[in-house]
PDB file of N, CA, C and O in Angstrom:
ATOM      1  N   UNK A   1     -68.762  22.040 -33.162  1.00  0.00           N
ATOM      2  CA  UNK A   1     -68.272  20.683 -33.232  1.00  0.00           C
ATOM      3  C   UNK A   1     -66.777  20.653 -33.584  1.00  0.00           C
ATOM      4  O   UNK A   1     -65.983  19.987 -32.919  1.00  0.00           O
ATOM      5  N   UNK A   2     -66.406  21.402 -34.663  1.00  0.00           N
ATOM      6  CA  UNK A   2     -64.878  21.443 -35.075  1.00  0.00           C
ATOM      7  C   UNK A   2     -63.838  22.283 -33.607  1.00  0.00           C
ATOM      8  O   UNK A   2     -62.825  21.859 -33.051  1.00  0.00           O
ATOM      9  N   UNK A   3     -64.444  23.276 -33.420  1.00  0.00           N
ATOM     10  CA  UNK A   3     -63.874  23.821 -31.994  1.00  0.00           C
ATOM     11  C   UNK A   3     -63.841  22.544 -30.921  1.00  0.00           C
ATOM     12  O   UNK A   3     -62.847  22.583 -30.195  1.00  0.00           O
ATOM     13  N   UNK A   4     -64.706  21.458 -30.689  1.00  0.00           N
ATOM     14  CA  UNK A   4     -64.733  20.313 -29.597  1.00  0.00           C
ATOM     15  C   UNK A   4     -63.549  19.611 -30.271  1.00  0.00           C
ATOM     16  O   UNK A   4     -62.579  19.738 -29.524  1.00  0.00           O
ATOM     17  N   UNK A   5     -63.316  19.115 -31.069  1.00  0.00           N
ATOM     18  CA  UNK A   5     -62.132  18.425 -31.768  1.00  0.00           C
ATOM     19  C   UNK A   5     -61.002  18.867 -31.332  1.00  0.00           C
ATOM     20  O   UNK A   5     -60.204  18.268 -30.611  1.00  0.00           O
ATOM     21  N   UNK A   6     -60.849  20.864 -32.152  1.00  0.00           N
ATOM     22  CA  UNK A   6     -59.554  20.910 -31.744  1.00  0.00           C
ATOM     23  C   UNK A   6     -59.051  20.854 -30.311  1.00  0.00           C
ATOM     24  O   UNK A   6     -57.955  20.379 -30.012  1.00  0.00           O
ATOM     25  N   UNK A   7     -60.089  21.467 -29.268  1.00  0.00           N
ATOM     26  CA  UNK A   7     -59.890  21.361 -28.007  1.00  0.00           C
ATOM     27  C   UNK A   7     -59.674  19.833 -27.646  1.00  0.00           C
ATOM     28  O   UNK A   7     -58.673  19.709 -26.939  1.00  0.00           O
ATOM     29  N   UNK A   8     -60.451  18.363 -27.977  1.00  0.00           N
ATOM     30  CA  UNK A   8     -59.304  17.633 -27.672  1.00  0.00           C
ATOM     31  C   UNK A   8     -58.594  16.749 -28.399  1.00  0.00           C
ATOM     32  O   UNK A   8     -58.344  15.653 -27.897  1.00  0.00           O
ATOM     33  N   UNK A   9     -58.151  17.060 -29.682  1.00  0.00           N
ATOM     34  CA  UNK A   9     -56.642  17.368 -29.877  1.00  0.00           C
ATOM     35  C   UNK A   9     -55.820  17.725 -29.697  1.00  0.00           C
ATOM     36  O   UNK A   9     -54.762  17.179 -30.011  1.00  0.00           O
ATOM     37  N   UNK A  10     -55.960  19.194 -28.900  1.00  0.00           N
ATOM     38  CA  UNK A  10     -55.026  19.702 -27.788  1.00  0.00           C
ATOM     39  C   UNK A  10     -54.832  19.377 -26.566  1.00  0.00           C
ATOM     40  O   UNK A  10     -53.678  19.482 -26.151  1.00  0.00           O
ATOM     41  N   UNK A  11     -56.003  18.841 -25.543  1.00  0.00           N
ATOM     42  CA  UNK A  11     -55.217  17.988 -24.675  1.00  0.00           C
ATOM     43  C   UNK A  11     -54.809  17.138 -24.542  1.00  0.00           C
ATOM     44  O   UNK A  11     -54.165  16.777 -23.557  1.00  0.00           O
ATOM     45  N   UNK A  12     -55.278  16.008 -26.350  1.00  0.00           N
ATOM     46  CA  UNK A  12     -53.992  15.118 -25.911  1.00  0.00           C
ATOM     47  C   UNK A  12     -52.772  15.438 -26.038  1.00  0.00           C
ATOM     48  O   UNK A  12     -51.808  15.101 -25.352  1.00  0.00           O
ATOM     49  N   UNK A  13     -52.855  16.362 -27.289  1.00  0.00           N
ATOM     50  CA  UNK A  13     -51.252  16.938 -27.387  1.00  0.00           C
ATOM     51  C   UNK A  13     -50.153  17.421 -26.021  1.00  0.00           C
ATOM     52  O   UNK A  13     -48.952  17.300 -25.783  1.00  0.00           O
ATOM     53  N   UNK A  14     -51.871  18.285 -25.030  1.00  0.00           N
ATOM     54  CA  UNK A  14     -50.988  18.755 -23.624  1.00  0.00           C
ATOM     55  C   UNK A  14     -50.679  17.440 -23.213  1.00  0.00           C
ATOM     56  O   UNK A  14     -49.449  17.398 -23.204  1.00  0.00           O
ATOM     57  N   UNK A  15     -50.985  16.691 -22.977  1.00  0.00           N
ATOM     58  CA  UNK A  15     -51.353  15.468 -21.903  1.00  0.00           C
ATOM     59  C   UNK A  15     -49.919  14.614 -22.619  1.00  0.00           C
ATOM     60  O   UNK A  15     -49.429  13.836 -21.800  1.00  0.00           O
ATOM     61  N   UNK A  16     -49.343  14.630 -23.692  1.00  0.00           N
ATOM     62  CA  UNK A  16     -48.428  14.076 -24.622  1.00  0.00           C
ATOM     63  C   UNK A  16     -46.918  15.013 -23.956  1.00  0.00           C
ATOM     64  O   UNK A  16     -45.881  14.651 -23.399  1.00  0.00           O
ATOM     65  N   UNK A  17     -47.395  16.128 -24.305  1.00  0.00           N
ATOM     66  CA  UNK A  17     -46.028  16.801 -23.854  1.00  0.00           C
ATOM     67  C   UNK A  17     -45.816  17.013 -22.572  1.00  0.00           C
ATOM     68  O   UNK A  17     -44.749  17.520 -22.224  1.00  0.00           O
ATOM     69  N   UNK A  18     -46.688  16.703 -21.736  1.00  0.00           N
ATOM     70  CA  UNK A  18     -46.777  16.578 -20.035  1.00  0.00           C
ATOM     71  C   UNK A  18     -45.818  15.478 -19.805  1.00  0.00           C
ATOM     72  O   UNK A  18     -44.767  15.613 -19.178  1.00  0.00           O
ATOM     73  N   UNK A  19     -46.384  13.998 -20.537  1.00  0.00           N
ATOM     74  CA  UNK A  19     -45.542  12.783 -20.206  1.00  0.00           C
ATOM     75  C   UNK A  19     -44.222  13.108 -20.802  1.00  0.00           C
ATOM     76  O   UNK A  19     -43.284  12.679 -20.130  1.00  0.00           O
ATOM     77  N   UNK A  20     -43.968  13.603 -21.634  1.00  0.00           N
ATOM     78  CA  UNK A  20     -42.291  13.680 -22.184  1.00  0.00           C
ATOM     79  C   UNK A  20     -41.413  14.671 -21.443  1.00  0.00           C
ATOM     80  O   UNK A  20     -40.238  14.447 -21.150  1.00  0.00           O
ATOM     81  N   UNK A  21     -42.161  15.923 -21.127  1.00  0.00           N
ATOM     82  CA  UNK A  21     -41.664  16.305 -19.821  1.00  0.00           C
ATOM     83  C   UNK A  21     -41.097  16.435 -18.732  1.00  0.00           C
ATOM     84  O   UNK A  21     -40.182  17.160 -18.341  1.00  0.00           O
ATOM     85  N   UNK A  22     -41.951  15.378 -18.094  1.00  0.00           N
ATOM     86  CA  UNK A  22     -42.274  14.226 -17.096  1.00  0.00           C
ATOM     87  C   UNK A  22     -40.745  13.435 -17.672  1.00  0.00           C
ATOM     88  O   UNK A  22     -39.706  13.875 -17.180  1.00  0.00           O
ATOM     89  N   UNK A  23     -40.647  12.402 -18.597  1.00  0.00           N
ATOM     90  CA  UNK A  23     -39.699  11.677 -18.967  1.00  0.00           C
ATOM     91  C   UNK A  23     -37.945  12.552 -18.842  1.00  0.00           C
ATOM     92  O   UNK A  23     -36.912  12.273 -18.233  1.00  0.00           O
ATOM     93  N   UNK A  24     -38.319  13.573 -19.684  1.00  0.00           N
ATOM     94  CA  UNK A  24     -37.118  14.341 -19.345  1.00  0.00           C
ATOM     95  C   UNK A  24     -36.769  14.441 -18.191  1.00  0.00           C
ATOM     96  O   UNK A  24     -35.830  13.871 -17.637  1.00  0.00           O
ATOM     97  N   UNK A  25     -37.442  15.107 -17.807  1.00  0.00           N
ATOM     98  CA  UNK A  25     -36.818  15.698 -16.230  1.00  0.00           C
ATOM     99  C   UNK A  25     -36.172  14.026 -15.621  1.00  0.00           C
ATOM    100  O   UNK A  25     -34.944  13.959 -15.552  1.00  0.00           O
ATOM    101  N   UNK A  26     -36.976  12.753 -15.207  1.00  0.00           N
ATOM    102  CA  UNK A  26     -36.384  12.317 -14.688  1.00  0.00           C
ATOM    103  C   UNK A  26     -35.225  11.650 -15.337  1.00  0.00           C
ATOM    104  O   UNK A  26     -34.416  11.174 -14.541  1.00  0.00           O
ATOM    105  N   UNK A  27     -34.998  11.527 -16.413  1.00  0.00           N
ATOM    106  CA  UNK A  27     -33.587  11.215 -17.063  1.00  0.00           C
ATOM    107  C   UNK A  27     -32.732  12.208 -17.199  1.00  0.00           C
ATOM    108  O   UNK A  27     -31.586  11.951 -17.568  1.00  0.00           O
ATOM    109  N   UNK A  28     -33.146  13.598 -16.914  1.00  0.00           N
ATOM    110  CA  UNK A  28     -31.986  14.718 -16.001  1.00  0.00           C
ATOM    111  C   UNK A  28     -31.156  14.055 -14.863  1.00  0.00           C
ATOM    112  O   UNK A  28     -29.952  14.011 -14.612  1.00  0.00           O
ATOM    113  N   UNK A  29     -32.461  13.476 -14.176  1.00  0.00           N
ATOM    114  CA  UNK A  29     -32.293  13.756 -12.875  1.00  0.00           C
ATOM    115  C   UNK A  29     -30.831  12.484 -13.324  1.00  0.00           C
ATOM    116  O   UNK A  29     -29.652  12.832 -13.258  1.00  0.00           O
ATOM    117  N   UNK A  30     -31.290  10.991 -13.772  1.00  0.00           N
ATOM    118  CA  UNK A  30     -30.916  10.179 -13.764  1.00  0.00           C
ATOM    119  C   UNK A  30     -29.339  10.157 -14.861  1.00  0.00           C
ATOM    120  O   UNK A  30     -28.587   9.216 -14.607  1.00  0.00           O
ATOM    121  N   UNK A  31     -29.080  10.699 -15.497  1.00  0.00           N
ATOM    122  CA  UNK A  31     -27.780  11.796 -15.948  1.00  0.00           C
ATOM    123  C   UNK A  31     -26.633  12.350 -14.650  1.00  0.00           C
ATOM    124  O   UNK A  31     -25.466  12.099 -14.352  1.00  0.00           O
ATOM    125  N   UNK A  32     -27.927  13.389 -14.024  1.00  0.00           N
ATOM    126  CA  UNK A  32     -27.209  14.260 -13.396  1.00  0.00           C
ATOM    127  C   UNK A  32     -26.481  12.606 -12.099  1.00  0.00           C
ATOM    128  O   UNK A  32     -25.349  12.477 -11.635  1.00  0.00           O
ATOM    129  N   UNK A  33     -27.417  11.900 -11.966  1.00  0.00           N
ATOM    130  CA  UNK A  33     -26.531  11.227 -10.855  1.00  0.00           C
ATOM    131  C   UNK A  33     -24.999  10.350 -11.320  1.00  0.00           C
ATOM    132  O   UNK A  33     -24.000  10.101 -10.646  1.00  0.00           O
ATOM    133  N   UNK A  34     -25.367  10.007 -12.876  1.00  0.00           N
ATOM    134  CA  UNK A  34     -24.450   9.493 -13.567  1.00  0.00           C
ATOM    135  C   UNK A  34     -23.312  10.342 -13.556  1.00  0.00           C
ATOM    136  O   UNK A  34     -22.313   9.625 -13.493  1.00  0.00           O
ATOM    137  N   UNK A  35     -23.017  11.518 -13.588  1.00  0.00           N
ATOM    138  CA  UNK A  35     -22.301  12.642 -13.786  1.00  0.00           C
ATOM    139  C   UNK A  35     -21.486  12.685 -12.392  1.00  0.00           C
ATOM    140  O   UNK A  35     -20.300  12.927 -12.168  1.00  0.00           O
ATOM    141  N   UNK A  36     -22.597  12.350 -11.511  1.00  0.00           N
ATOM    142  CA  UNK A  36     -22.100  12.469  -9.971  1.00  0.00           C
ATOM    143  C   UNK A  36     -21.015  11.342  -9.697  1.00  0.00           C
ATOM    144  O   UNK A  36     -19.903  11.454  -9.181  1.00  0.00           O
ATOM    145  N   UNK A  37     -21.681  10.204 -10.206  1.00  0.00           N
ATOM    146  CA  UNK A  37     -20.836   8.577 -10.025  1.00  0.00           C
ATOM    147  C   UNK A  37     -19.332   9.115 -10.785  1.00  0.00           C
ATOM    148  O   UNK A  37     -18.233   8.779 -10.342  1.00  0.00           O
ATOM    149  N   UNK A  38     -19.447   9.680 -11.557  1.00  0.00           N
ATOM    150  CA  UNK A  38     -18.249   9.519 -12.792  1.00  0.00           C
ATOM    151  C   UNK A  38     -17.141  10.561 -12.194  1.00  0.00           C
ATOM    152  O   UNK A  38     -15.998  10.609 -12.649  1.00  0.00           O
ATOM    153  N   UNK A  39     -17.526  11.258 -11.297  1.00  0.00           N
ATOM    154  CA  UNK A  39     -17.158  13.018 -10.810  1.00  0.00           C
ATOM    155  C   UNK A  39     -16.090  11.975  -9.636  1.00  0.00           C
ATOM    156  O   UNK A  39     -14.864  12.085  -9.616  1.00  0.00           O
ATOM    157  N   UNK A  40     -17.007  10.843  -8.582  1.00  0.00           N
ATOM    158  CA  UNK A  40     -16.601  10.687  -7.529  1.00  0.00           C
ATOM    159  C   UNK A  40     -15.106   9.503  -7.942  1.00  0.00           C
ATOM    160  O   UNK A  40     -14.044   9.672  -7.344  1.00  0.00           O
ATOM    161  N   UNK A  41     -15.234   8.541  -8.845  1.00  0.00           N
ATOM    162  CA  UNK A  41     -14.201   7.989  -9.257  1.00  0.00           C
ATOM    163  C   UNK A  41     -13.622   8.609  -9.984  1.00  0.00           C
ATOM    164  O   UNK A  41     -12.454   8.299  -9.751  1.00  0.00           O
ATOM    165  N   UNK A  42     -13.631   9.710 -11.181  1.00  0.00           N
ATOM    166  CA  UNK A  42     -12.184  10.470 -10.975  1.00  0.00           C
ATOM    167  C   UNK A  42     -12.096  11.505  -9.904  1.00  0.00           C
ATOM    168  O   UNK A  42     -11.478  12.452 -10.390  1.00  0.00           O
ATOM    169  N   UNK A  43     -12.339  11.691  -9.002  1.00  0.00           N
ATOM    170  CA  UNK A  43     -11.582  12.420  -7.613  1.00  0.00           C
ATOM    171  C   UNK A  43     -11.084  11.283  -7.226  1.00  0.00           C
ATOM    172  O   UNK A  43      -9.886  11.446  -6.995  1.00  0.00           O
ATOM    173  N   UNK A  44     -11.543   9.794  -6.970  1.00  0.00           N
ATOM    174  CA  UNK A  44     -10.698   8.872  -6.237  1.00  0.00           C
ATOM    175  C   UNK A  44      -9.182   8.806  -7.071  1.00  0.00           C
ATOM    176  O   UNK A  44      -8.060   9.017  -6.612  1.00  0.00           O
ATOM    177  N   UNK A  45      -9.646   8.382  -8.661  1.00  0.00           N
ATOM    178  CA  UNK A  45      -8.437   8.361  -9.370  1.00  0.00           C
ATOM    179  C   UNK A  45      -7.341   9.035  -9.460  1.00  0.00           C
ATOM    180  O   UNK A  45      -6.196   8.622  -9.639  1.00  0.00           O
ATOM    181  N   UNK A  46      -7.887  10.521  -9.276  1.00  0.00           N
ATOM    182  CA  UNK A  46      -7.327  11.707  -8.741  1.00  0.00           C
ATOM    183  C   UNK A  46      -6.300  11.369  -7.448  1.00  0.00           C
ATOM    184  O   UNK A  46      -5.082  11.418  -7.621  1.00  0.00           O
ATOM    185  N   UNK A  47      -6.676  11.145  -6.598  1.00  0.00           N
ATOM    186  CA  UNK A  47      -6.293  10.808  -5.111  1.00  0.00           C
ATOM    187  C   UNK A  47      -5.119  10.160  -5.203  1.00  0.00           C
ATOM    188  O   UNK A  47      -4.086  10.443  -4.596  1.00  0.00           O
ATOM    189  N   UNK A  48      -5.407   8.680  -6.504  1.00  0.00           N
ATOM    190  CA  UNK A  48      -4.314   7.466  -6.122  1.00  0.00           C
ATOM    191  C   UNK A  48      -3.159   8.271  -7.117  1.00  0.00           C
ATOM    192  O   UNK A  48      -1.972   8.050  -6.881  1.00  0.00           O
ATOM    193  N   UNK A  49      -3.397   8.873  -7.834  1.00  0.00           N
ATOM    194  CA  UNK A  49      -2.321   9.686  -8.977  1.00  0.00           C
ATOM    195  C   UNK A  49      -1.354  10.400  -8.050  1.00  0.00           C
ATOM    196  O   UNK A  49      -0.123  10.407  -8.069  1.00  0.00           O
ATOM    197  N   UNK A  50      -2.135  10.947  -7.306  1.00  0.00           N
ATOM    198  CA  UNK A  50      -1.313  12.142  -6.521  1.00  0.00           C
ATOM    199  C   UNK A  50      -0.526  11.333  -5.323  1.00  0.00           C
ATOM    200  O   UNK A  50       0.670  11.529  -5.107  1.00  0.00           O
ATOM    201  N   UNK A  51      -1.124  10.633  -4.755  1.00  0.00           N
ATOM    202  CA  UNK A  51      -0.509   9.296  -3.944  1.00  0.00           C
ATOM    203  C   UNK A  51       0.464   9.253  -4.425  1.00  0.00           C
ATOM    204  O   UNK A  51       1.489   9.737  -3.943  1.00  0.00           O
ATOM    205  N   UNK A  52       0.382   8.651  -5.517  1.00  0.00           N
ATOM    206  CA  UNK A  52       1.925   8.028  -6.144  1.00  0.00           C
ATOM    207  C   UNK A  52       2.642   8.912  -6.637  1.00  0.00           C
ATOM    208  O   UNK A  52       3.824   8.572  -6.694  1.00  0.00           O
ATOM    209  N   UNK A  53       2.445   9.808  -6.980  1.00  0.00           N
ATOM    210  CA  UNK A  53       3.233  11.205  -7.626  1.00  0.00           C
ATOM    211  C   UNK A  53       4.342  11.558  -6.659  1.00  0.00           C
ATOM    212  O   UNK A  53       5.537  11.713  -6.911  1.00  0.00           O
ATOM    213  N   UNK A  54       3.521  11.683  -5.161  1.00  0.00           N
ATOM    214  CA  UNK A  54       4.027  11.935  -3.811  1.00  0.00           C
ATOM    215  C   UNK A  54       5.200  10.960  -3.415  1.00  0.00           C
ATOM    216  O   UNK A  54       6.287  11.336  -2.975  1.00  0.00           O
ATOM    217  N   UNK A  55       4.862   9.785  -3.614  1.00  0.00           N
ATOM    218  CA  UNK A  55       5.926   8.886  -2.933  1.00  0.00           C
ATOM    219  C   UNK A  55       6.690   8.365  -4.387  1.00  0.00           C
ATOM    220  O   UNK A  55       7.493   7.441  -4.258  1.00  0.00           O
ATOM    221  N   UNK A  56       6.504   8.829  -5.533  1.00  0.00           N
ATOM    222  CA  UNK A  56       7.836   9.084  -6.556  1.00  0.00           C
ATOM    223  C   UNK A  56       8.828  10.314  -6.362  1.00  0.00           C
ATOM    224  O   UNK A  56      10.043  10.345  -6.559  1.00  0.00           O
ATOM    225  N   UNK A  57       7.900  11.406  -5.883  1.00  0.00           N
ATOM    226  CA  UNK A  57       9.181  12.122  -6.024  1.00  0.00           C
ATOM    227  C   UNK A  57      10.225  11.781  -4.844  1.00  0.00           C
ATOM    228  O   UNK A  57      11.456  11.787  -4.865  1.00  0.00           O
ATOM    229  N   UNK A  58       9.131  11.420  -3.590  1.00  0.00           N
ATOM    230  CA  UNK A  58      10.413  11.184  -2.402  1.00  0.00           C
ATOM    231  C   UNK A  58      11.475   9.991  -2.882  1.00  0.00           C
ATOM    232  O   UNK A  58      12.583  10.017  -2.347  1.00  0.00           O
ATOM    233  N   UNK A  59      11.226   9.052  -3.763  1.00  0.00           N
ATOM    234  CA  UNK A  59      11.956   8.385  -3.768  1.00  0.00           C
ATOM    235  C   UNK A  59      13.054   8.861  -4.793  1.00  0.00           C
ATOM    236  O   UNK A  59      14.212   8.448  -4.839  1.00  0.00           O
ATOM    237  N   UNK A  60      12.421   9.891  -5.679  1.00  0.00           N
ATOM    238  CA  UNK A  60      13.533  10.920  -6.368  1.00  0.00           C
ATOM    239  C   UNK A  60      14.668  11.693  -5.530  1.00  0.00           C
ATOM    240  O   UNK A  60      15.859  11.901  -5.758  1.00  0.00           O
ATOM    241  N   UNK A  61      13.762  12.053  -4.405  1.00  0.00           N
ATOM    242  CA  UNK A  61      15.102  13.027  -3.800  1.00  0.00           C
ATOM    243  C   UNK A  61      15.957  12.329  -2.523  1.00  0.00           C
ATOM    244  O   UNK A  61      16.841  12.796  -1.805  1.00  0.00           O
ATOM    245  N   UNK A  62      15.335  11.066  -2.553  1.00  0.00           N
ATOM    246  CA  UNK A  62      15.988  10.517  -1.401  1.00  0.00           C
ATOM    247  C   UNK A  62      17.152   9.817  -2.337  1.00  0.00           C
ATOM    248  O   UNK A  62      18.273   9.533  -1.916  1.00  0.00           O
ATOM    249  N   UNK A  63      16.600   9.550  -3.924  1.00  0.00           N
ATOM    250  CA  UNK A  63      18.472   9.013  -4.712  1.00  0.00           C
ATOM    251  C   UNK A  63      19.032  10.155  -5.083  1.00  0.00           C
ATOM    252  O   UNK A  63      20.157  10.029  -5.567  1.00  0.00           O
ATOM    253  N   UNK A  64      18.495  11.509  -4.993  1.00  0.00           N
ATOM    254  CA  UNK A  64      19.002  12.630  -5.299  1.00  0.00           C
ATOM    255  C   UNK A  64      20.453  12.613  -4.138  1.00  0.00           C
ATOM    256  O   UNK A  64      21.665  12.721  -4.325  1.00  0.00           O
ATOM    257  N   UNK A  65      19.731  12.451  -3.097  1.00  0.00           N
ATOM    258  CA  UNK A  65      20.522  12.568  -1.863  1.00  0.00           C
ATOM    259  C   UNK A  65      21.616  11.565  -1.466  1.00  0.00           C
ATOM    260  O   UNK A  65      22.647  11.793  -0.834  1.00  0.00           O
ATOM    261  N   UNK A  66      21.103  10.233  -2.047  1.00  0.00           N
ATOM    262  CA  UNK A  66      22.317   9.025  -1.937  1.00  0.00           C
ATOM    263  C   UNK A  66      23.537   9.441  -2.887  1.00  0.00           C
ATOM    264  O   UNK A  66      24.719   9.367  -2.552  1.00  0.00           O
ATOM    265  N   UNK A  67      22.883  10.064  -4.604  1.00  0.00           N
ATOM    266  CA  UNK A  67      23.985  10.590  -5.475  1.00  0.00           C
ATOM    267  C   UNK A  67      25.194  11.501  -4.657  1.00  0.00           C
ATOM    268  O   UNK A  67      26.351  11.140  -4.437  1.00  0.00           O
ATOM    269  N   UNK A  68      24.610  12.664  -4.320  1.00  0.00           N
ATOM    270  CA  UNK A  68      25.157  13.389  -3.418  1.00  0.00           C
ATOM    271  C   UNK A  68      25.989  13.046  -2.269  1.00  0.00           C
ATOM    272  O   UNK A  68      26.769  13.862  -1.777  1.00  0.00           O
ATOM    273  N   UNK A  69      25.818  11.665  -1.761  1.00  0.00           N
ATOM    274  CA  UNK A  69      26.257  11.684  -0.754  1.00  0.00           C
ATOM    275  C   UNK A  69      27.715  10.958  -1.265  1.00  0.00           C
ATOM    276  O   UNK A  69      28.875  11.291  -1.023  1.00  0.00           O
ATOM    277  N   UNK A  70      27.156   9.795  -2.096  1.00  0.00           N
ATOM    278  CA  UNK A  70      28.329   9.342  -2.855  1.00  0.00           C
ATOM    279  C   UNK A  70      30.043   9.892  -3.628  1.00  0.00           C
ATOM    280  O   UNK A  70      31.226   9.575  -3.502  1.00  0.00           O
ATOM    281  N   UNK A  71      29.024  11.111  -4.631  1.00  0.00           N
ATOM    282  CA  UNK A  71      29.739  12.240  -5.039  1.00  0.00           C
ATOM    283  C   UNK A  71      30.564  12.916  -3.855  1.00  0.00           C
ATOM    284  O   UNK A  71      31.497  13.661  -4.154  1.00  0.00           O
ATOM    285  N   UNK A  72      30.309  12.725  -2.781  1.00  0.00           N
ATOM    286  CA  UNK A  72      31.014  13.468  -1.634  1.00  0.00           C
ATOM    287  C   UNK A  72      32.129  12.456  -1.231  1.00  0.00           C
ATOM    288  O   UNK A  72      33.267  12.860  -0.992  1.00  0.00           O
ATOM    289  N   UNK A  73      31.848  11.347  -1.171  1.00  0.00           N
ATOM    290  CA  UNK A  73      32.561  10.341  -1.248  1.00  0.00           C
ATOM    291  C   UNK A  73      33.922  10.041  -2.056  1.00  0.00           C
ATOM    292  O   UNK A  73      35.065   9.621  -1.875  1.00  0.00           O
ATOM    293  N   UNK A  74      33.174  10.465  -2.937  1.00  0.00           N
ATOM    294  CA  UNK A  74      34.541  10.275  -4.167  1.00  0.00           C
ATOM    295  C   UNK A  74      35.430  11.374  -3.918  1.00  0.00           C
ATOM    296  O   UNK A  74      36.650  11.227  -3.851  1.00  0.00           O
ATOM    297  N   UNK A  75      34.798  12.554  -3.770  1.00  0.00           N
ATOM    298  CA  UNK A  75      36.066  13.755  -3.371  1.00  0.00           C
ATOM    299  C   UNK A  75      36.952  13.576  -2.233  1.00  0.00           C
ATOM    300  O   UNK A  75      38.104  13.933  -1.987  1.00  0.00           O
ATOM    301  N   UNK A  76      35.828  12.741  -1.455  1.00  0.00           N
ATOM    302  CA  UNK A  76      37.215  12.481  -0.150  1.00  0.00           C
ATOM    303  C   UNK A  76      38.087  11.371  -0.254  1.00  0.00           C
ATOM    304  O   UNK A  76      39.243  11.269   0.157  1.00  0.00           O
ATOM    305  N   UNK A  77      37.388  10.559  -0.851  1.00  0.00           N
ATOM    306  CA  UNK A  77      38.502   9.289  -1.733  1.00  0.00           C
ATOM    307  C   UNK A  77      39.624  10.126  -2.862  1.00  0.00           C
ATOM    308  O   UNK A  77      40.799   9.763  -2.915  1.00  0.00           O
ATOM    309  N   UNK A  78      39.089  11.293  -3.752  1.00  0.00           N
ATOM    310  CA  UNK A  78      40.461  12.035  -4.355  1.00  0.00           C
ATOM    311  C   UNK A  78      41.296  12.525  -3.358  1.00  0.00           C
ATOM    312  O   UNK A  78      42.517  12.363  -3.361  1.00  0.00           O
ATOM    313  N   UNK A  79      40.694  13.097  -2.540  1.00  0.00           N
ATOM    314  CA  UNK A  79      42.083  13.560  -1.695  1.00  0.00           C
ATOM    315  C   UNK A  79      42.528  13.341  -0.794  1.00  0.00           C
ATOM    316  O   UNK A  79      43.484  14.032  -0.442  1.00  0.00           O
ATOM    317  N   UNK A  80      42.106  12.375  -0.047  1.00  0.00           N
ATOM    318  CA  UNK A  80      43.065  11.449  -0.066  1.00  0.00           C
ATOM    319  C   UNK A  80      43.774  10.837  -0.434  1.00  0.00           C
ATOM    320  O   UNK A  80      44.538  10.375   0.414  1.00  0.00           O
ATOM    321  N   UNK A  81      43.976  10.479  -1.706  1.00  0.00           N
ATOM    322  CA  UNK A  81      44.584   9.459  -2.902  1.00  0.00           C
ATOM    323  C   UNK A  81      45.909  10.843  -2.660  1.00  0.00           C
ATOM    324  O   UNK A  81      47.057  10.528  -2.347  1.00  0.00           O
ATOM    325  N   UNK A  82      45.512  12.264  -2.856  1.00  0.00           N
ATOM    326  CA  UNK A  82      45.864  13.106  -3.193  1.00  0.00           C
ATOM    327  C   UNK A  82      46.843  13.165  -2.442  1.00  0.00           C
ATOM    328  O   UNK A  82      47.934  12.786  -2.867  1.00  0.00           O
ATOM    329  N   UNK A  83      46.714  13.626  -1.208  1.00  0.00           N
ATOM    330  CA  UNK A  83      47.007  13.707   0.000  1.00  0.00           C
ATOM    331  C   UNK A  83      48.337  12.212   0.294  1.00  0.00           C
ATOM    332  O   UNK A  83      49.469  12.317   0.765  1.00  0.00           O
ATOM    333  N   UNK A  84      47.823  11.310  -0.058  1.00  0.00           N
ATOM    334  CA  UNK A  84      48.750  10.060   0.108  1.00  0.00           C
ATOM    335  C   UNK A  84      49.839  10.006  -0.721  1.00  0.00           C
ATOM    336  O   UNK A  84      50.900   9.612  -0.236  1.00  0.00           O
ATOM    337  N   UNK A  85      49.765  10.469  -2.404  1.00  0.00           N
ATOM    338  CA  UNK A  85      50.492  10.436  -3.443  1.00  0.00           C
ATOM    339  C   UNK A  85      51.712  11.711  -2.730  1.00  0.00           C
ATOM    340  O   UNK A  85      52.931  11.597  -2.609  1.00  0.00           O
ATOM    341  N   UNK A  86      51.160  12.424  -2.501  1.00  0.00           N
ATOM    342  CA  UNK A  86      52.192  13.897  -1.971  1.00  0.00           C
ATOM    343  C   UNK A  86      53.172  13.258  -0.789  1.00  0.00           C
ATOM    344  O   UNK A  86      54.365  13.548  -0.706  1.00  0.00           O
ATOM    345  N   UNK A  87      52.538  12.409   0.051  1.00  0.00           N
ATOM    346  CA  UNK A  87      53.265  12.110   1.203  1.00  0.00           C
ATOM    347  C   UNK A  87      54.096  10.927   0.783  1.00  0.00           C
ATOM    348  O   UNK A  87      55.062  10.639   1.489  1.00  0.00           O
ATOM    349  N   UNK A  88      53.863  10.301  -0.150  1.00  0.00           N
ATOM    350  CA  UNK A  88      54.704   8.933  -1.060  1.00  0.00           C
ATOM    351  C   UNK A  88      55.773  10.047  -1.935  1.00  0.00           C
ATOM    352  O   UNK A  88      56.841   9.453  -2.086  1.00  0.00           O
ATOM    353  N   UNK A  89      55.826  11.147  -2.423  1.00  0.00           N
ATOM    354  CA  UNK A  89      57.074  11.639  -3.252  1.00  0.00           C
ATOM    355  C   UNK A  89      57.613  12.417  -2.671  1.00  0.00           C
ATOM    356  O   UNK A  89      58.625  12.943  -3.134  1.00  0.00           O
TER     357      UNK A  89
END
């Protein structure tokens, strides 16, 4: 009689840790898709960062290049000035 007991006391116990099991796994599962959602908006976020990263620097080297062009400017405005002052004395 005490052996019939423990035997089912133990399957409810199996039958207990079957359902929690059971529960786990699908709140793995339901995690793992959360993980997935969270993965795919930062790669998008990712995307728009680098987007803009991209069209900051061009707009870096394209004033890199206006500086430059300016600076070139001014040297030919010195000598000329240069050039004019010599031909005035």
């Amino acid at each position: 009689m005490k052996l019939k007991q423990e035997i089912s006391l133990l399957q409810a116990q199996l039958s207990n840790f079957k359902r929690e099991n059971e529960a786990l796994r699908s709140g793995q599962g339901a995690s793992l898709t959360v993980v997935k959602q969270n993965t795919d908006v930062a790669l998008q976020n990712l995307h728009v960062v680098m987007n803009s990263a991209h069209a900051s620097i061009k707009q870096l080297v394209s004033g890199a290049e206006t500086l430059n062009l300016v600076a070139e400017i001014l040297k030919s405005i010195d000598r000329i000035t240069e050039i004019k002052d010599e031909a005035d004395s």
